[in-house]
matplotlib code that plots the C-alpha trace (Angstrom):
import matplotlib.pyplot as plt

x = [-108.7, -112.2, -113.6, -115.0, -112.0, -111.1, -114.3, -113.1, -109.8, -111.2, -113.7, -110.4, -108.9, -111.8, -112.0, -108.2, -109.4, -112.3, -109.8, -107.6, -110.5, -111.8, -108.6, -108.8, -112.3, -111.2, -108.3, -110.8, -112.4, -109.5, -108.0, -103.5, -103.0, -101.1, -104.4, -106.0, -103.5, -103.6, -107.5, -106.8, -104.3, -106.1, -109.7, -107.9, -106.2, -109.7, -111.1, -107.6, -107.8, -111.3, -110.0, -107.2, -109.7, -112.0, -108.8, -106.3, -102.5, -98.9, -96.4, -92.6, -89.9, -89.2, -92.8, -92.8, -89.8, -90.7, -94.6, -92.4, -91.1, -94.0, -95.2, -92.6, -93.9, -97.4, -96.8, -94.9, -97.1, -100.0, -98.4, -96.9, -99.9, -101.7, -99.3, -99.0, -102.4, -102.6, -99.6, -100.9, -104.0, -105.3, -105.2, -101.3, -100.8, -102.4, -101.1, -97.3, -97.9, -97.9, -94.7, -93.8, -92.9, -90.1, -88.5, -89.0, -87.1, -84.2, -83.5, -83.3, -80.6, -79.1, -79.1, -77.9, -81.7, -82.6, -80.2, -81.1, -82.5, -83.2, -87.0, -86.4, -84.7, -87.2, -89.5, -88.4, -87.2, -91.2, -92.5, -90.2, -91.4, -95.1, -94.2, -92.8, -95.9, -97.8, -96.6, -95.8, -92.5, -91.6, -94.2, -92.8, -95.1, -97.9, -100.5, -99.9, -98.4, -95.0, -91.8, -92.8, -95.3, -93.9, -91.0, -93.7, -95.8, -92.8, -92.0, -95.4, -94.5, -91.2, -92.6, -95.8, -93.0, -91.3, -94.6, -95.2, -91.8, -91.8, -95.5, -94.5, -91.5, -93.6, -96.5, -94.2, -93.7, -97.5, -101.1, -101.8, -104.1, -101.1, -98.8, -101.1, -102.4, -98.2, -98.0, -100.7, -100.2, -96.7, -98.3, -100.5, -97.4, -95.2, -97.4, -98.4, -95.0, -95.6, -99.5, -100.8, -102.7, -104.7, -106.7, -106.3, -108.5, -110.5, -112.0, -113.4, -116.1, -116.3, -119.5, -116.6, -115.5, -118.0, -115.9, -112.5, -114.1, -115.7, -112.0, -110.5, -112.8, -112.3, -108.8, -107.3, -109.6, -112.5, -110.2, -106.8, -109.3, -111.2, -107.7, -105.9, -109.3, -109.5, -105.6, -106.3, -108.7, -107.1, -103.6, -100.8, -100.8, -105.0, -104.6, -101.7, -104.2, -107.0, -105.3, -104.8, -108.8, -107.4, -105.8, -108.3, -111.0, -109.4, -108.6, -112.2, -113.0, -110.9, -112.6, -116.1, -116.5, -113.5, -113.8, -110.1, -108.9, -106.2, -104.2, -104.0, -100.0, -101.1, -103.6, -100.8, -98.8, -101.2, -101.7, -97.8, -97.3, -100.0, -100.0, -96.0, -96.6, -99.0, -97.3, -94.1, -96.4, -98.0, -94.4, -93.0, -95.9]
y = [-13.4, -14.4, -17.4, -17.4, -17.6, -20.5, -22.2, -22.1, -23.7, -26.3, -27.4, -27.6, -30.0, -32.1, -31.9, -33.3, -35.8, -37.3, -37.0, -39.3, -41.8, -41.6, -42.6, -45.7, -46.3, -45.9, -48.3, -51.3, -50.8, -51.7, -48.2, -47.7, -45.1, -43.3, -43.1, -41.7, -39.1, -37.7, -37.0, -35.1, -33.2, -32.9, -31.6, -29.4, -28.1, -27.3, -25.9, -23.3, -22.8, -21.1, -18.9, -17.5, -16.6, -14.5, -13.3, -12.9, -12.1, -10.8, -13.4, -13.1, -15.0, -15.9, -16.6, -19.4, -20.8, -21.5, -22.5, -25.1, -26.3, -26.4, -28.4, -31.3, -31.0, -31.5, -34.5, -36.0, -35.4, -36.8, -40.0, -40.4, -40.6, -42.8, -45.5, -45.4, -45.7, -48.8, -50.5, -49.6, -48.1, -44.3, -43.8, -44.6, -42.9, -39.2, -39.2, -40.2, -37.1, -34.6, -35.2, -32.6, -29.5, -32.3, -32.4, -28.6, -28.6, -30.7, -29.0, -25.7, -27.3, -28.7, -25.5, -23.4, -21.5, -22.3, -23.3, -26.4, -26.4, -29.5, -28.6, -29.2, -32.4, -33.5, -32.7, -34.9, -37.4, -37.7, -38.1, -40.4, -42.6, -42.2, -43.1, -46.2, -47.0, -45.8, -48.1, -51.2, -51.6, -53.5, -56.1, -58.8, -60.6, -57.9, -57.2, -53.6, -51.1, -52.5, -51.0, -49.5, -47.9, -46.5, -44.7, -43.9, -41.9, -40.5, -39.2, -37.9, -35.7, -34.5, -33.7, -31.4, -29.7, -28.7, -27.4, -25.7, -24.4, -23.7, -21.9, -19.2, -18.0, -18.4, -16.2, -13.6, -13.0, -13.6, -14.3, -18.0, -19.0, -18.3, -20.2, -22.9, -23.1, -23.5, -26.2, -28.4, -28.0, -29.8, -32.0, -33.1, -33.1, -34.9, -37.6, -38.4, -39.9, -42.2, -43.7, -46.3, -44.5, -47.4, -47.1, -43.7, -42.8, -46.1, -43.6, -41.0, -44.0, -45.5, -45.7, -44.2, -41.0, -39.2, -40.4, -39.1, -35.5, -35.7, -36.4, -33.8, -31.1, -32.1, -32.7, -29.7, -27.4, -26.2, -27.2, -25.3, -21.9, -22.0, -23.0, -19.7, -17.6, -18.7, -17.8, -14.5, -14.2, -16.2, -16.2, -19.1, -20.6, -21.2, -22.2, -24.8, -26.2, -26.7, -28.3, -31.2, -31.9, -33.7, -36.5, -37.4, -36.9, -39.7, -42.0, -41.7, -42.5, -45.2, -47.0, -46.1, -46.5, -48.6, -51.0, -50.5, -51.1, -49.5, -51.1, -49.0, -48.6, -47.1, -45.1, -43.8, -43.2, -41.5, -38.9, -38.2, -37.2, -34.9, -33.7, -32.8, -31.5, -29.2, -27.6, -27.1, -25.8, -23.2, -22.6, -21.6, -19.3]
z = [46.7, 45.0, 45.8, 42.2, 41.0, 43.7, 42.7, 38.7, 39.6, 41.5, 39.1, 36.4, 38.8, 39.2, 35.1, 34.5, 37.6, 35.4, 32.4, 34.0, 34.8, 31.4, 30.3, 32.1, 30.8, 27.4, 28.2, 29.4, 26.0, 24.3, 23.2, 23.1, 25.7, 22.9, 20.7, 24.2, 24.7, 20.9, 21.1, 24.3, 23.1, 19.2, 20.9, 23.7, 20.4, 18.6, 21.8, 23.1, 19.0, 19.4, 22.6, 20.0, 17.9, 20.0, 21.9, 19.3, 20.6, 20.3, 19.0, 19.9, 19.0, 22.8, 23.2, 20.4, 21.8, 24.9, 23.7, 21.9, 25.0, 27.0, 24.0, 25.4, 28.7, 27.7, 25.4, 27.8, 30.8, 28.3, 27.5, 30.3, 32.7, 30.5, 30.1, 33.7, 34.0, 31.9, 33.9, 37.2, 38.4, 38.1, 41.6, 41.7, 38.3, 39.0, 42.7, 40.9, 38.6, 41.6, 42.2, 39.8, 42.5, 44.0, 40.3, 40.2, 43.7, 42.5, 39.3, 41.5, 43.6, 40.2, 38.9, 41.9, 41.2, 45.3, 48.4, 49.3, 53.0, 56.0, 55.1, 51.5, 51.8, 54.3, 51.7, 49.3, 51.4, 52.8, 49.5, 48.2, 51.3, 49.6, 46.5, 48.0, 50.1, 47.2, 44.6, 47.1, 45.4, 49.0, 48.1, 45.7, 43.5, 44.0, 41.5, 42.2, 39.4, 37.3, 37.2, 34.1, 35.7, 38.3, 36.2, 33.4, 36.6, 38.0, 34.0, 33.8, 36.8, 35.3, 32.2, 34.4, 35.8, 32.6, 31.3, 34.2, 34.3, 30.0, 30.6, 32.8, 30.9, 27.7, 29.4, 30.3, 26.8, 25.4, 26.2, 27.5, 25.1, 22.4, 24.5, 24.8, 21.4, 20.1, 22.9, 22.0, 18.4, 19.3, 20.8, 18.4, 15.9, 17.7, 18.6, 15.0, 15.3, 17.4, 17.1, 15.6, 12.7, 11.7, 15.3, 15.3, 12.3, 13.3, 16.5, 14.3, 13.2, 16.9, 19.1, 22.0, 19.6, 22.2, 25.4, 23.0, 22.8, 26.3, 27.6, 25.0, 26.3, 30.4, 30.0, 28.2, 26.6, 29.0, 32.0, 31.1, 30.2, 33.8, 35.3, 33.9, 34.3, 37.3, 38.2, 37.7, 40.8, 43.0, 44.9, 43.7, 47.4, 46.8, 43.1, 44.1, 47.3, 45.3, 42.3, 44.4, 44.2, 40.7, 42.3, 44.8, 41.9, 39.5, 42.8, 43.5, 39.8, 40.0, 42.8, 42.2, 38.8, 37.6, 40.6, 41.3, 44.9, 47.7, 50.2, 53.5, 52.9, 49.3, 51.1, 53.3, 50.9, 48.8, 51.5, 52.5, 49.1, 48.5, 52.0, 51.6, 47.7, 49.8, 52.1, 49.8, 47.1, 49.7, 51.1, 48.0, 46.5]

ax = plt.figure().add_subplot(projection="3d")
ax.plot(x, y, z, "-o")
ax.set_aspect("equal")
plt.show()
């Protein structure tokens, strides 16, 4: 294992940690969270666009089908996580994301892929008690994260693991920066479907278009090349460890910069679910 490689895929995490918290940022200025999560997707684009150039590939029909799908994932994972982080906090929202290897885990028992073991359950069953603590569902009348929220974080989660899932069958078929380049130009088709093109274009003239590249470039370009560059270094139990510096990177965004605040239950709960995502992740590599 190199620690270089360790070293580049921890510094990806901590850039799709600061993406999350510039999210939020651009939210208090008044920005949709679907305008947020097109530049992300439009300047990761531009930048993955660039690595195809330099590195040109092999295109197979099987390749561009699953790129297609991995496309889904990504605009959903996208959207997702920023509406969450407008309805809640970006604490709750990026620690709800990494719940994606539980979805993995239940489609596997859904589709007969894994035998479903007590450890496995447990599993589950211990982080759907953090999400819980986590989102202080149990609390009536909080000001804490809305139902919306909650299944909007949870969706963000689902739709990481179909990427992840959608990205190694498309990479066993192609080069990554092909597969990525197909995903996030679906991305950045579909979700001309659903902006608001008015504020859209109104950010290519806006005093914040610098914070809309500065996230583009965190959240998907630079951070998905020294993630995959840095894959190829390191083992899949290390890479999976130290991808959970993203969540406690946008938490500590979150509360430093953004002012936003944790409960000890949330806390709690925060650390059950990335502590059990941990050991199933390392488990399973």
């Amino acid at each position: 294992m190199s620690i270089g490689g360790l070293g580049l895929v921890m510094i990806a995490a901590v850039l799709w940690g600061l993406s999350g918290g510039l999210g939020g940022f651009l939210m208090d200025r008044g920005w949709d969270p679907l305008v947020i999560a097109f530049y992300r997707g439009a300047v990761g684009l531009i930048f993955i666009g660039i690595w195809l150039i330099l590195r040109p590939v092999k295109w197979s029909r099987k390749m561009l089908l699953w790129s297609l799908v991995a496309g889904l994932g990504v605009a959903g994972n996208f959207i997702f996580y920023f509406v969450s982080i407008s309805e809640g906090s970006i604490a709750v929202a990026a620690t709800l994301m990494y719940t994606a290897p539980i979805f993995v885990l239940l489609t596997s028992f859904i589709l007969r892929l894994e035998k479903p073991t007590v450890f496995k359950w447990l599993a589950i069953l211990s982080v759907t008690v953090g999400v819980v603590l986590m989102t202080e569902v149990y609390a009536a009348g909080s000001d804490g994260i809305t139902p919306f929220g909650i299944a909007t974080g949870l969706g963000a989660g689902l739709s990481y693991a179909l990427f992840l899932f959608s990205f190694k069958r498309a990479s066993l078929h192609g080069k990554p920066q092909g597969v990525l380049t197909v995903a996030f130009l679906t991305l950045s088709v579909l979700m001309l479907f659903v902006v608001d093109y008015g504020e859209t274009v109104s950010a290519v003239t806006s005093p914040d278009l610098f914070w809309m590249i500065l996230l583009g470039i965190f959240g998907a370009g630079l951070s998905f090349f020294l993630y995959i560059t840095g894959l190829k270094k390191t083992t899949p139990t290390a890479a999976s460890v130290s991808a959970m510096v993203e969540p406690v990177t946008a938490s500590l965004f979150g509360v430093l910069v953004m002012g936003e605040g944790l409960t000890l239950p949330q806390l709690g709960g925060m650390g059950i679910i990335l502590g059990t995502v941990t050991i199933l992740s390392v488990k399973n590599s």
